[in-house]
N, C-alpha and C positions, 0 to 999 in steps of 0.2 A: 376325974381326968377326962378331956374333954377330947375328942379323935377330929382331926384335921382334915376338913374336908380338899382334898384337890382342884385346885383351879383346871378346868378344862383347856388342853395344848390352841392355843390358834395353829390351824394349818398354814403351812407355808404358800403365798402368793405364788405362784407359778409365770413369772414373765413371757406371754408367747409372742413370737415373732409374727413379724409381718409378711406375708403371701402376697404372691401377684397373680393377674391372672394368666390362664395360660391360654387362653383363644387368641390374645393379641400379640401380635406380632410385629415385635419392637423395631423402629429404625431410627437407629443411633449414631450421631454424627461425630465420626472419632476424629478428633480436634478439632471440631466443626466440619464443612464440606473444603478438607485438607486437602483433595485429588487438583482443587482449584485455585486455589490461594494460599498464603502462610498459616500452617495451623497455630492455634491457638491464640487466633487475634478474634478483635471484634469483626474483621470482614469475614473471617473463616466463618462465627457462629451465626452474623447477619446471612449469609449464604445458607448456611444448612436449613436455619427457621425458613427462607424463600424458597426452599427444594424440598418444603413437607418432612424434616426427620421429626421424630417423634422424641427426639432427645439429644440431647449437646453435649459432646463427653468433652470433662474437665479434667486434666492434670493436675494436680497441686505437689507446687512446691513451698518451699518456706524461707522467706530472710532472712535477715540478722536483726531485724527491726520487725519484724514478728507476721511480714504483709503478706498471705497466702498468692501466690502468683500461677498462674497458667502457663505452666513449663514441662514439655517431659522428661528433659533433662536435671540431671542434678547439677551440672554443671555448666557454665557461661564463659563466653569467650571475649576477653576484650585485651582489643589491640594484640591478638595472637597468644595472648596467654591465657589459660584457662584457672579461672576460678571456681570453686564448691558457689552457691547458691546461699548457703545456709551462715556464709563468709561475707554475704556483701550485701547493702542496703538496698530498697526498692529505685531510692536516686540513682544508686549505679544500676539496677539492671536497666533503668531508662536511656542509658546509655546505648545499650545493644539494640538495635533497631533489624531483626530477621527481615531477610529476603528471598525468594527463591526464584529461578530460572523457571519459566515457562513455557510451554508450547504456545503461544497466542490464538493455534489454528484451533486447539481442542477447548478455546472457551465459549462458552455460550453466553455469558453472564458478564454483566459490566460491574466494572471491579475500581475500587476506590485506590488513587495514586499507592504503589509499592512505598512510597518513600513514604506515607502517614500506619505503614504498618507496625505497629510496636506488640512488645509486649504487654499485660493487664495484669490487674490485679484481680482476685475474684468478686471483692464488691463492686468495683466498677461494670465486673457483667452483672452480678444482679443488679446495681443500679440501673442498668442501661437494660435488661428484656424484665424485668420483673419477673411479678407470675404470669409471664404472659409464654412463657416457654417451662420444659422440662430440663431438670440440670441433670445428668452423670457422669458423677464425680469419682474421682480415684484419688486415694491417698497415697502419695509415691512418698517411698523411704522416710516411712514414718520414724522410726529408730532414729534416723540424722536431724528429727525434728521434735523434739520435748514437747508437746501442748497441742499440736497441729491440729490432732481429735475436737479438744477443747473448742479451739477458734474456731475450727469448720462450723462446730453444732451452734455456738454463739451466734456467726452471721445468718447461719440459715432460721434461727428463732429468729432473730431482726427484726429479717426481712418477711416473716411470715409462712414459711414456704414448706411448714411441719405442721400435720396433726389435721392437715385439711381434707375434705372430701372431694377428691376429685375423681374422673374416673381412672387415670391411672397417676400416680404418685408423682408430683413436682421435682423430688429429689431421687434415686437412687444412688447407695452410694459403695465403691469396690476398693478392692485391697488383695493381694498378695498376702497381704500378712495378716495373720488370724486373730494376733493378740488387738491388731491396732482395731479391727471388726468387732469385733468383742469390748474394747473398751466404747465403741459409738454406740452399739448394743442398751450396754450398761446406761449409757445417759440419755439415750433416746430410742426404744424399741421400736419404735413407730416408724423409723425409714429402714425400706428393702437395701440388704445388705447384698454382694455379691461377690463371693471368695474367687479371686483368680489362680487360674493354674495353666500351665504350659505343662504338655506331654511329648515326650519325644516318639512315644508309638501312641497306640489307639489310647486313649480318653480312659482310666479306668478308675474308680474308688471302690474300696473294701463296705460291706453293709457296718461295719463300724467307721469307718470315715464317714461316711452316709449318716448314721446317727449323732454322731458330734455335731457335724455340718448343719443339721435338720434341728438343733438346737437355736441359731442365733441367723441363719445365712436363708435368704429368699431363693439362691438359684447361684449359679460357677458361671463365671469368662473363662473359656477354654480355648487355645489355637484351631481354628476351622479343620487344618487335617485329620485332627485327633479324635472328630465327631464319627459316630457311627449310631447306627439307629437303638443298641442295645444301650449304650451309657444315657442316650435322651431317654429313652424308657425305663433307666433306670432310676436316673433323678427325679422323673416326674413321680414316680410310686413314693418317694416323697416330700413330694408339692415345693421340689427344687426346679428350678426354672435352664433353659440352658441358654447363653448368648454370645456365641461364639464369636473370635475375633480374628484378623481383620480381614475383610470381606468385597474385593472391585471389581468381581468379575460376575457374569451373569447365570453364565454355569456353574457356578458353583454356590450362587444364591440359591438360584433354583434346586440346588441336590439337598441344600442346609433346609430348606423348607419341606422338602418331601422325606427328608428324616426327622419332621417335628423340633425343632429347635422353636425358640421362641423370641427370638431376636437377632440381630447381627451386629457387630459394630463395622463401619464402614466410610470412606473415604469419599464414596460416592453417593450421598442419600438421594438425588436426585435417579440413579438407575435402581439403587433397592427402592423406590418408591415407583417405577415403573415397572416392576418383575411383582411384586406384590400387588398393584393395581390389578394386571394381566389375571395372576392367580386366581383372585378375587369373583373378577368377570367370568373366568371359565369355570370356576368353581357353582356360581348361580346359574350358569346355563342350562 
């Protein structure tokens, strides 16, 4: 009788997540430079790239014809009645042409005809900035959209915009929602994820929320009031990032900074880009 030697177990691969770093100090154009133009147009994201942000936050929504679109809303209005998003083709949302009232006196910036501002689809921006910008992306109301994950990672293979060396990551991408993080995870470890959260008091997660998180997520979107210097210290112990949201005032840039945060999102990249310059300078003096 002959005794059966055992095949030695392969250990299990361990998928680790992707880290940012934390010296830099992100500025992030939420809907592009939105304080000046219609967000989520090409004028909003051409502004923000000409005001220095460091990244272009995207919205995504989803049609009915499958066209990821740059919307925050789920919903669209035409001819006063309002439609779901996820109900109507990318030909109807061409339909709705956003516009917003202005101050004229608070522009600085020459601004292409209101009446050529539409809405986009997300390959027409990456067609139109390539790799020649940072994208930050949010997956809105992944649940009302079947696939959404799938498509996002498809155009961003494309278009090239995964798996490169640069010094800070082409793509990052957020979500509210943990499953839908978790499933971009699973098909792509490689791009920094960012779980959002809204607090009604201070900022707080449990050291087991902390370790689930520290599984798959780079760093939280949290509301700016909610930040205190204990929750960025505490994310950071491990190698979670913080980047608070939304952010137009200068005081309170400068307070988000001197409690370590590591980024903002913001309406105005042009004055987080002069409150961070300022820093910078006084900091090497």
């Amino acid at each position: 009788m002959y005794g059966c030697s055992q095949q030695p177990i392969e250990p299990v691969e361990t998928i680790e997540r992707t880290t940012l770093p934390e010296k830099d100090f992100l500025i992030i154009a939420h809907r592009g430079a939105s304080a000046y133009t219609t967000g989520h147009t090409l004028a909003a994201y051409e502004l923000a790239v000409n005001m220095g942000a460091d990244y272009i936050e995207i919205d995504l929504q989803m049609t009915k014809d499958g066209k990821l679109i740059a919307l925050h809303d789920s919903v669209i209005t035409f001819h006063n009645a309002k439609q779901a998003v996820a109900d109507v083709t990318f030909d109807d949302i061409l339909l709705h042409y956003p516009r917003k009232d202005l101050n004229q006196n608070n522009l600085n910036y020459t601004l292409p005809s209101f009446e050529d501002l539409r809405i986009v689809h997300l390959e027409e921006i990456l067609l139109h900035f390539g790799n020649n910008v940072n994208y930050y992306i949010e997956i809105k109301s992944p649940k009302v959209y079947p696939g959404i994950e799938e498509e996002l990672v498809k155009q961003l293979r494309k278009y090239e915009l995964l798996n490169r060396d640069d010094v800070i990551p082409k793509v990052i991408i957020q979500s509210f929602n943990t499953d839908s993080l978790k499933e971009i995870f699973a098909m792509e470890p490689s791009i920094p994820l960012i779980k959002l959260y809204t607090f009604d008091k201070e900022a707080q997660l449990s050291k087991k929320e902390l370790q689930k998180l520290s599984q798959f997520a780079s760093g939280v979107g949290v509301n700016s009031l909610s930040v205190s210097r204990e929750f960025v210290e505490s994310m950071h112990s491990e190698d979670l990032l913080v980047h608070p949201f939304t952010v137009n005032d200068e005081e309170t840039i400068r307070t988000l900074m001197n409690l370590g945060v590591n980024g903002i999102f913001t309406d105005r990249p042009d004055l987080a880009l002069q409150v961070r310059t300022e820093k910078k300078r006084l900091g090497n003096q």
